[in-house]
Each structure stands twice: as C-alpha cells, then as structure tokens.
C-alpha positions as CSV (number, residue, x, y, z in Angstrom):
1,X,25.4,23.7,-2.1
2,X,28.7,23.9,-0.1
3,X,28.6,22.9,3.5
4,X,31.3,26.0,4.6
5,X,27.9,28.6,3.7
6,X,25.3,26.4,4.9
7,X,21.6,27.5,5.2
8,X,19.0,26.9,7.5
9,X,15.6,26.1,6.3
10,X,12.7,27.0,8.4
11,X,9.6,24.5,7.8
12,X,6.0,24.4,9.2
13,X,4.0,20.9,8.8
14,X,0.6,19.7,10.0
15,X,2.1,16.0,11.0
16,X,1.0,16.1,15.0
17,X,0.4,13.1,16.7
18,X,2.2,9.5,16.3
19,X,2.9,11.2,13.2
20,X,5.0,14.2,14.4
21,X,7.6,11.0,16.2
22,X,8.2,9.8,12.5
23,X,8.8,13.2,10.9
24,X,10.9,14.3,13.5
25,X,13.0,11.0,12.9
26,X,13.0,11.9,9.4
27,X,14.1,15.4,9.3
28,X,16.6,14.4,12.4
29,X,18.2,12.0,10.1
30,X,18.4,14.4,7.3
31,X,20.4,17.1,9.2
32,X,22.5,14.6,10.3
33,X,23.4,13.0,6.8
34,X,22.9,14.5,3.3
35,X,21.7,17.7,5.6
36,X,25.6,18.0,6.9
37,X,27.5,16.6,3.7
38,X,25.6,19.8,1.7
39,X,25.2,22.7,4.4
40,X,21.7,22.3,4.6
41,X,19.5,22.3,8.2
42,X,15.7,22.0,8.3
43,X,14.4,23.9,11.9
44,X,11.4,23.3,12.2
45,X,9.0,26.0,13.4
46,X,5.5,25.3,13.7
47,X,3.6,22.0,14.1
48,X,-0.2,22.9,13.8
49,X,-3.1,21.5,12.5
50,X,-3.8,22.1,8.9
51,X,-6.5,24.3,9.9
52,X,-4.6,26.3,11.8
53,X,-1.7,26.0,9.0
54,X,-4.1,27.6,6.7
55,X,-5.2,30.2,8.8
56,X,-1.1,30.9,9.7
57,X,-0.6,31.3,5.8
58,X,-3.5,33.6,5.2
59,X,-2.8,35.5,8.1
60,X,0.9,36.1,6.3
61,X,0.1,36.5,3.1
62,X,-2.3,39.5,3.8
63,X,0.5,40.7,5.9
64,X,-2.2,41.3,8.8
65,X,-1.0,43.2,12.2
66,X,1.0,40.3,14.2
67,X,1.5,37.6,11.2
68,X,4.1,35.5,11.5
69,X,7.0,35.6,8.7
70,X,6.3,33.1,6.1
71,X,8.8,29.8,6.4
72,X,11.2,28.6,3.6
73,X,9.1,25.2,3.5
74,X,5.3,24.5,4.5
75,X,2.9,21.5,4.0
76,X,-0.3,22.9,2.1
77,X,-2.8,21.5,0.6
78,X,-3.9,23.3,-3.0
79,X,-6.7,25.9,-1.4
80,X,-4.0,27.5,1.2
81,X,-1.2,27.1,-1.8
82,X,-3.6,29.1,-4.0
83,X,-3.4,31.7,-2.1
84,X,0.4,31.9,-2.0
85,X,0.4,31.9,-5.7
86,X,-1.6,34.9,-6.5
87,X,0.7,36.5,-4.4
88,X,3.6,35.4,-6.0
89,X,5.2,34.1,-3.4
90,X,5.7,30.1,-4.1
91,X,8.8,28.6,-6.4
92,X,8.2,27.2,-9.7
93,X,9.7,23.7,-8.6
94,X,10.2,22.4,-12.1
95,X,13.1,24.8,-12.0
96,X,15.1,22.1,-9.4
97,X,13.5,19.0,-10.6
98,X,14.0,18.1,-14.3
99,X,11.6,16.4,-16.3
100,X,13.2,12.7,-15.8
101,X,13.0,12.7,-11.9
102,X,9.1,14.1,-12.1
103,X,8.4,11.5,-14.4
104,X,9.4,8.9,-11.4
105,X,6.2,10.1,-9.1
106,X,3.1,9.9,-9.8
107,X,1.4,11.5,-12.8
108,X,-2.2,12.9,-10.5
109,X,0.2,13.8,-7.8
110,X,2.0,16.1,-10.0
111,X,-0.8,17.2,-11.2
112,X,-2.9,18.3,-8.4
113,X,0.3,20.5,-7.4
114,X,0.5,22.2,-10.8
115,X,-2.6,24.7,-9.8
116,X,-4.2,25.3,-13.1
117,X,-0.3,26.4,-14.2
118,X,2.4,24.7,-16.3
119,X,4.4,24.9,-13.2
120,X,4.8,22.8,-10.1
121,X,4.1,24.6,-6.6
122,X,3.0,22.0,-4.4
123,X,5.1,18.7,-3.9
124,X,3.7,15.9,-3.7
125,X,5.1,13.9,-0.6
126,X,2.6,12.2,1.0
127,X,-1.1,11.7,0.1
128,X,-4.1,10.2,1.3
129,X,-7.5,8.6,-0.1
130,X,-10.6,6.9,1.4
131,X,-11.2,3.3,2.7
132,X,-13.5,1.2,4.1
133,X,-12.7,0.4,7.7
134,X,-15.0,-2.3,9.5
135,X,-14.5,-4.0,13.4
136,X,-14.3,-7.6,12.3
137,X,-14.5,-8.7,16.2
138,X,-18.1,-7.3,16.2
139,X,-18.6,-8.2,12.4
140,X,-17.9,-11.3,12.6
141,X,-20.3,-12.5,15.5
142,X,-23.2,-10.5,13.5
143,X,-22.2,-12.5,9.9
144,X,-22.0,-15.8,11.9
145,X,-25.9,-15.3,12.9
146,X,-27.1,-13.5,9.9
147,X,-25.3,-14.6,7.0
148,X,-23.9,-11.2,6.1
149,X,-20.4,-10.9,4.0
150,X,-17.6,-8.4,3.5
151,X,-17.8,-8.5,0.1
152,X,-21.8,-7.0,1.0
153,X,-19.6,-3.8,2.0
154,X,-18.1,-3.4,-1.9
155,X,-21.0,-1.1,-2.3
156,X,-23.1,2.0,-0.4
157,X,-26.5,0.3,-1.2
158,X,-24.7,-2.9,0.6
159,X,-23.2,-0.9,3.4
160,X,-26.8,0.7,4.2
161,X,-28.7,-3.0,3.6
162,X,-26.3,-4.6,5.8
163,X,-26.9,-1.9,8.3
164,X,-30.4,-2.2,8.3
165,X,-30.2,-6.3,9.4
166,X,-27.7,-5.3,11.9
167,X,-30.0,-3.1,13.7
168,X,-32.6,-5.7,13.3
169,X,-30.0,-8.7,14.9
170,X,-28.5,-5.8,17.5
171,X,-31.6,-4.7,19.1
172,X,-30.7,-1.2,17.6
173,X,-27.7,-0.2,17.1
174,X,-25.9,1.8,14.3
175,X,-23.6,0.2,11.9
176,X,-22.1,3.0,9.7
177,X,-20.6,6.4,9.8
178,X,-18.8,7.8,6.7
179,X,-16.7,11.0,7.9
180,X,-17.5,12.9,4.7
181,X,-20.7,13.3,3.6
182,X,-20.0,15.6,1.3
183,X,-17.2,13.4,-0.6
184,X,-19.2,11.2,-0.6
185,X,-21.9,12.9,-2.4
186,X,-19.1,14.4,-5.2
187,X,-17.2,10.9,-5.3
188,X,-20.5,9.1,-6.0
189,X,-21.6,11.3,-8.9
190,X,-17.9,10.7,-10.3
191,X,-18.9,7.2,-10.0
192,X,-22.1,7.5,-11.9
193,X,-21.1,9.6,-14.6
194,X,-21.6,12.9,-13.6
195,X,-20.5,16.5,-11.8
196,X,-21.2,17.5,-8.2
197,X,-20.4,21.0,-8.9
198,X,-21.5,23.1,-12.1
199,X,-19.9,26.8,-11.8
200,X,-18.6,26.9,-8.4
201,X,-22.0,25.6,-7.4
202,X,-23.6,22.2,-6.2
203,X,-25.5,20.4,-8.6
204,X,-28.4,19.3,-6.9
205,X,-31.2,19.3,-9.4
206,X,-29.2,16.2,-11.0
207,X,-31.4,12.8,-10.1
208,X,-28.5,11.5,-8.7
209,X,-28.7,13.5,-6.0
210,X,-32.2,12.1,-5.3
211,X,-30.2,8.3,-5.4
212,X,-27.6,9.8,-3.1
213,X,-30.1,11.4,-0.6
214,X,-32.1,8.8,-0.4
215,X,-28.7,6.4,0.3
216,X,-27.7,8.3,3.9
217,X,-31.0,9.9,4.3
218,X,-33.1,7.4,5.4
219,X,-30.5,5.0,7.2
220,X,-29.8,8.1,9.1
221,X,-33.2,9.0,10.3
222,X,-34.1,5.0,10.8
223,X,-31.2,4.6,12.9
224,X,-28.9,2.9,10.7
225,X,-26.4,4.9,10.1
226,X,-24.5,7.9,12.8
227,X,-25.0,11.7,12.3
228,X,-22.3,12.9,14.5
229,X,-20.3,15.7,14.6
230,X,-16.7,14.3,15.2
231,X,-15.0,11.7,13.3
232,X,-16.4,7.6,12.8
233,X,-13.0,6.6,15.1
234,X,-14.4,8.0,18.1
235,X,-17.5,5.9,18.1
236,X,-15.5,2.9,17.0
237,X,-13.9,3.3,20.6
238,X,-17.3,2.6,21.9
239,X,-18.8,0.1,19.6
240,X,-21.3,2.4,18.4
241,X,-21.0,1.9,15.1
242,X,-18.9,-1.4,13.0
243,X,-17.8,0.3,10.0
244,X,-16.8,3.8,8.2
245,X,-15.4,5.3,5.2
246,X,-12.6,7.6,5.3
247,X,-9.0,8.6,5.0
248,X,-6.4,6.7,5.1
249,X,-4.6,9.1,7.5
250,X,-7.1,7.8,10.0
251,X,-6.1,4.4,10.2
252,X,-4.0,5.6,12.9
253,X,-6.7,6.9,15.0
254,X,-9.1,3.5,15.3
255,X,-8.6,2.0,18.9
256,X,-6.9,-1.1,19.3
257,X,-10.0,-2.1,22.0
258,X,-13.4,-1.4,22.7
259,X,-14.5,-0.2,25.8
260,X,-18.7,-0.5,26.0
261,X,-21.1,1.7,28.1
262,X,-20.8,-1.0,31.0
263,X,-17.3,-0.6,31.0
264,X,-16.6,-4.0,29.6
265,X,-13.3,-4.4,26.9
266,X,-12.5,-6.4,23.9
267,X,-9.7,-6.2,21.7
268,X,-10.8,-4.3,18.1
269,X,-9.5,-6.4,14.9
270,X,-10.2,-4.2,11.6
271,X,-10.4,-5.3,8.0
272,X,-9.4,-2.5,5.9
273,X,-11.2,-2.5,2.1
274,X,-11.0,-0.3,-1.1
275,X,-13.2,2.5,-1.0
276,X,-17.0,1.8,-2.0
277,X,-18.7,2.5,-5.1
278,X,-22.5,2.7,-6.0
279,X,-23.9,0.0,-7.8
280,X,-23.1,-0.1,-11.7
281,X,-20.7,2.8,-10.9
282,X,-16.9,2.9,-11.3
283,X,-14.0,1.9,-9.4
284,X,-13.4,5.9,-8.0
285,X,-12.0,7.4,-5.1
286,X,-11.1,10.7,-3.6
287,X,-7.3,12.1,-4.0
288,X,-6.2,14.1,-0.7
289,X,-3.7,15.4,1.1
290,X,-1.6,17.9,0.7
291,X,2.3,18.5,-0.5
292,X,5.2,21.1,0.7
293,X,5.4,24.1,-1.0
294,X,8.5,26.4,-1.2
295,X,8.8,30.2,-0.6
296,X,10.4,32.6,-2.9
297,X,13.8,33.6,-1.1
298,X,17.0,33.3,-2.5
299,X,18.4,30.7,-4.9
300,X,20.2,28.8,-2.3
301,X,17.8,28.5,-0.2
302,X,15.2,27.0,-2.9
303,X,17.7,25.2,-4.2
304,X,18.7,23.6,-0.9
305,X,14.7,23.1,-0.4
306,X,14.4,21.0,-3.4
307,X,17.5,18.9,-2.1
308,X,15.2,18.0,1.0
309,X,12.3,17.1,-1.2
310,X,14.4,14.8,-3.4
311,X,15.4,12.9,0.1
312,X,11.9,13.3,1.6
313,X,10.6,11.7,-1.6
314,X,13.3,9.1,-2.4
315,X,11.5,5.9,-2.3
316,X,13.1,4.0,0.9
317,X,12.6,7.4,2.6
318,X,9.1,8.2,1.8
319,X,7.2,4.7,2.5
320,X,8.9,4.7,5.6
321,X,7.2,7.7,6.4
322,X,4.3,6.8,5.1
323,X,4.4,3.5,6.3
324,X,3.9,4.7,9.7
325,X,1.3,7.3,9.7
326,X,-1.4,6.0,7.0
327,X,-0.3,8.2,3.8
328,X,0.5,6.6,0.6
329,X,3.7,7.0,-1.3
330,X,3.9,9.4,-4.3
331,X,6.8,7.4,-6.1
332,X,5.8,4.5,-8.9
333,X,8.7,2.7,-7.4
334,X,7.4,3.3,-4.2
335,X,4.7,1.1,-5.2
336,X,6.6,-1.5,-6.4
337,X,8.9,-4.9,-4.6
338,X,10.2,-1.5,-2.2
339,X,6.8,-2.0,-0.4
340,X,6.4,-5.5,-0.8
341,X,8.9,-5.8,1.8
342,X,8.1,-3.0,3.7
343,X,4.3,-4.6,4.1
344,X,6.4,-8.1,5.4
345,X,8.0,-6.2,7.7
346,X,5.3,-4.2,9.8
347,X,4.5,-4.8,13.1
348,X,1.5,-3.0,12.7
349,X,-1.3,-5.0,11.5
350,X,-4.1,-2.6,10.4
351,X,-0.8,-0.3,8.7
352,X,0.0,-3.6,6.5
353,X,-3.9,-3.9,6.0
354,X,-4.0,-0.2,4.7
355,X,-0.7,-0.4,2.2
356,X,-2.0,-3.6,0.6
357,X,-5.2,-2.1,0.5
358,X,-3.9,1.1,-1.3
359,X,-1.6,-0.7,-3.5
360,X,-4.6,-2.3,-4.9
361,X,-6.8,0.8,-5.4
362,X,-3.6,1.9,-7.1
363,X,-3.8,-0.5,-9.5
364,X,-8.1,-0.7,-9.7
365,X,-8.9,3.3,-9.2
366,X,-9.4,6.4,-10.6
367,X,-8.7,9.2,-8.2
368,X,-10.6,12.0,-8.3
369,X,-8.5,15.8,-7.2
370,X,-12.0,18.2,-5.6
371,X,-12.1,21.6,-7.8
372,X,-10.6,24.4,-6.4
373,X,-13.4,26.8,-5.8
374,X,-13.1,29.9,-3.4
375,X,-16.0,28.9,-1.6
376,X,-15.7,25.0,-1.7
377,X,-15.2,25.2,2.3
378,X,-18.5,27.5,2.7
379,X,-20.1,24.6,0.5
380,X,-18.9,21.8,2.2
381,X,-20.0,23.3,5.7
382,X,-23.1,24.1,4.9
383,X,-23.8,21.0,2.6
384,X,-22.9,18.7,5.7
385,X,-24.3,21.2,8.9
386,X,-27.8,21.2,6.6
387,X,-28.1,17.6,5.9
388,X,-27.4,16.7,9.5
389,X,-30.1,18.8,11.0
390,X,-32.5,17.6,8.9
391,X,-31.9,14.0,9.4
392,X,-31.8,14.6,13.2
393,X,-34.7,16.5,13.6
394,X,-36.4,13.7,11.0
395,X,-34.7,11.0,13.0
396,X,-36.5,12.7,16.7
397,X,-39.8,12.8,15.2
398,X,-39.6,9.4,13.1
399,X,-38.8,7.6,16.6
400,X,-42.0,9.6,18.6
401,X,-44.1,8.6,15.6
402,X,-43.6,5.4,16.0
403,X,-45.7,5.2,19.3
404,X,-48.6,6.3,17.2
405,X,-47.8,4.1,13.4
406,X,-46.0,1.6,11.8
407,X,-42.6,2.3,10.6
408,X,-43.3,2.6,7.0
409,X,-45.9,5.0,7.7
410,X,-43.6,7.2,10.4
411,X,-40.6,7.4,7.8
412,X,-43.6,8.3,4.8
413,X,-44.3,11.5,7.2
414,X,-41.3,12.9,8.6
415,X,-39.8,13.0,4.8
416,X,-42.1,14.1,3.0
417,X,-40.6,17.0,1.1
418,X,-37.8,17.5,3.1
419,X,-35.1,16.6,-0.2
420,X,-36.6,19.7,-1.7
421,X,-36.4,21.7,1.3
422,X,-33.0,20.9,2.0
423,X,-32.1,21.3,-1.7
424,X,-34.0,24.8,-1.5
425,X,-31.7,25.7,1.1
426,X,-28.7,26.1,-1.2
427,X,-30.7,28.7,-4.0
C-alpha cells in the first residue's frame, strides 16, 4: 500500500451496544496508526443488528429496487456469507494470508469460514459459545437451606432437579431459562453420539429426542423452568429465574442488580461455568458468531482489507476487543500468558469470570459449527415457536388440574401424547 493513493474502506458490523464504544476505539486507533502509515481508512457505514445485516446483504445481492451498494468489509456469519458466494462476490482470503499466519488462529475458526470450499471467505475475528450463567446472591441463600451445589449445575438433568427443589424451597418460582432451545436440542445429541439433522431435516424419530423432550418438557409445564419469548437476561433483572445457558456475547447484558416486583434491590453476583452436558455425554459446546468477509473490488482495496484483519486479529488487539464485549479470541496465542494478564487486569468481574471460563472450555471442549442448511432458520423457528405453545398450553391446564388431582396425575394428562403431536407437526 502507499499512503500518497490511500483508499477508503467502507465497513458494516453488527457490534451495537457497549460493544459499538470498543469497536469504534478500535477502528479509531487503526486510522490513526498503521491506517495512516499505509493509506488505508476504515468509514464505517452501517451499525445494525445482524438480522437486519442479513436482510441488508440479501437485499444487495439480489440487487432488489432501493438496495444499498455492498461495502468493502461486512461482519457475517456463514448463512448471509453463503449467499455472497454463490454470487461470486466474496475474496478468496487465502490469497492475502499465507499458510504460516492461518496456522496462528484457530484451526475450527478457519474452518467454519472455508464454506464447504478450499478457500477462506469468512474471517474469523471474534466468536462466541454457550455458558452457564447463575445469580449466586440468590443461589447461594437457596444452597445454604437446601444443600444444593454448583457443581449440581455440570449437567441438564442437574439443572432441571435442582430446579425442581428450588420451586419447592421458593414457594414457586422458576429457576432456569436456556435462550436456545433448539441448540440445545442439536448440542445434546452431539453430546450423546448422534445427529440432530439428517438431510436438511430434524431428526426427531431418534430416542434421544424422547430424553431431550422429556428434559425441558416437563420442568417447563411444572413450572420449573421459563418459556419466554425474549432472552433469560431480562428475567434475571427481575429475579425470575437464577440461572441460563447461553452465549457468551450475553454476559454483557445480565444486570448488575435485581429489582423485585415490590420494587425492592439487591446487587446481582454471577458465577459463570462451562456449558452443560447430559449425563454420560461429552464435553461439547456450540461454535457461533460470525467473522468479516471481504467484497470483490479491486486489488488494493482487498489487499488493504486484509491489512485491517491482520491488525484486528493481532493478538493484543483482538482480546482487547474481545475482552470487553464477551467474544472469545480466534488466535492460539490469544489464549495463551497474553490473556493471563489481560484476566488480572479487568475491572469487570463477570468479563474475567467469562475468559477464564472460556479458556477452559478451550482446553476441555469440542465445539460443534450448525450445518448450513437453506432452511435451518424456518427449522429453528418453528422447532422453538411449536415446543413453546405446547408447553404453555400444557403448563395452563396442568395448573387448573391441579384443583381437581394430585400432581402426578395432572402432569400424566396434559402430556399424554403431546411428544408425538409435536413431533407430527414437523412431517
């Protein structure tokens, strides 16, 4: 590059939020160092959700009536890259990067960004998995009385018997929430030794399924566990619920209080722990997030693309981002003393929690990258719109029942057949 022709590089991200401060910062810094000494400016563009990013991207790569111009950089994750690919429009980024300097990052990370190609079209440069997060202020009170552990949490059959003795000591209340249902559902068959999907389809006549169903089913209808339709954090804010599984992006969302329905506060302390597994299955956890992908231009402008992702990436560069928004590194060195000393320095409590907690799953895990099926989304929505109607209609009737029978008796009604029914739902 030669700073007397610079070029500007337009970029669209999905980092909103506390997060948007630190990539500001980092792209703020860039211009103003390496960006200057090569001729190289990143503007960004657009800051939306990755929803939204997707629907931007489609919109542009069908060319439809009042789509915007594609940037020279997005964040994407592999279903919105997919579609830049089969229109030819992404960079081969093993062009820019030779086969030492990938060999620093993560082997799965590159992966996930080669598409089913020998080539390299998404960047890793931040990524995400699940956790465990639990409210130890209002665990702790409940283990003191009852007896109950953390290490009870290492599994979903502890999670959901730990639940059930804290409606018991609560009067009532919920314990768990896990964002996903449906990762959990593809993440535990990993665990057990078998496929969610077979041929772009869900694999429901497997008798795991029957294990998983009967997991969140019936904590769900007995009141155990939430069926909600926004995220766990939001009921955390209200106590509603002690613990959750899901990404580690989110860490950022959990309140650092808890205001209750009588408008009384206490601080919220969390314990952040690896992601659970089913008993007698193995250590296995989902591999998210996205990566940046780079539009066919020019050569100069690729090339000066790939200058940014080498600084974005460096080590130092990219735990500090991460560091600060709940996203693990994508370096090996990354992983290494760097973030030992990055964890000593944090402020942030839960942030230091959730790299130690990573480092370790790191070390202990398998990560598991979702297929990439056309209609994974369609799957997803209906797997997880289904499942929650059922268990709130169940959950209504079991609770009116109960004025008439016993428990055992109420639950012995309202699910009778409804596995099969929900199962028939997806022929």
């Amino acid at each position: 590059m030669d700073p007397k022709q610079p070029v500007t590089l337009t970029l669209w991200h999905n980092y909103g939020g506390q997060m948007k401060d630190t990539m500001d910062q980092m792209i703020d810094e860039f211009n103003e160092t390496l960006g200057t000494e090569t001729g190289i400016t990143i503007n960004v563009t657009s800051i939306s959700s990755s929803s939204t990013l997707h629907e931007k991207i489609t919109l542009a790569v069908n060319q439809d009536p009042g789509a915007p111009a594609l940037p020279d950089i997005t964040t994407a994750y592999p279903k919105t890259a997919i579609k830049l690919k089969e229109k030819d429009l992404l960079v081969d980024l093993t062009q820019y990067f030779s086969d030492q300097e990938l060999s620093d990052y993560i082997l799965n990370f590159i992966e996930e960004g080669k598409l089913d190609d020998s080539g390299l079209y998404v960047f890793p440069t931040a990524k995400s998995t699940e956790v465990l997060f639990v409210n130890t202020t209002i665990f702790d009170r409940f283990a003191k009385d009852t007896g109950a552990r953390l290490k009870d949490l290492e599994t979903f059959e502890g999670i959901m018997k730990t639940a059930e003795l804290y409606y018991e000591w609560s009067g009532g209340k919920m314990f768990y929430m896990p964002d996903s249902l449906f990762n959990v559902a593809q993440i535990g068959y990993k665990q057990l030794g078998s496929e969610f999907f077979s041929e772009g389809r869900l694999n429901l006549s497997s008798p795991l399924f029957q294990r998983i169903w009967n997991n969140f089913y019936k904590p769900a209808v007995l009141g155990h566990m939430a069926v909600f339709d926004g995220y766990a954090s939001d009921l955390a804010k209200t106590g509603d619920i002690v613990c959750s599984t899901g990404s580690t992006a989110g860490v950022v969302f959990f309140p650092p209080k808890v205001t209750y329905p009588d408008n009384t506060t206490e601080a919220a302390n969390y314990a952040i722990l690896p992601y659970p597994t089913f008993e007698d299955g193995k250590k296995i956890a989902i591999q998210r997030g996205g990566g940046m992908c780079v539009i066919k231009s020019h050569k100069q402008k690729e090339y000066g693309a790939s200058v940014f992702l080498k600084w974005f990436t460096a080590p130092e560069n990219n735990l500090r981002f991460v560091s600060s928004t709940g996203y693990m590194p994508v370096t090996k060195e990354a992983f290494g003393e760097i973030m030992t000393v990055r964890i000593q320095n944090l402020e942030d409590e839960s942030l230091k929690k959730l790299l130690q907690v990573v480092r370790t799953m790191q070390d202990e895990y398998e990560f598991y990258i979702p297929p990439l099926y056309d209609n994974l989304d369609d799957l997803e929505r209906e797997y997880v719109t289904s499942f929650k109607k059922i268990a709130s209609k169940s959950r209504d009737l079991y609770f009116e029942l109960l004025e008439e029978m016993d428990s055992e008796q109420a639950y012995k009604t309202v699910s009778d057949g409804v596995m099969q029914q929900f199962i028939n739902g997806f022929k």
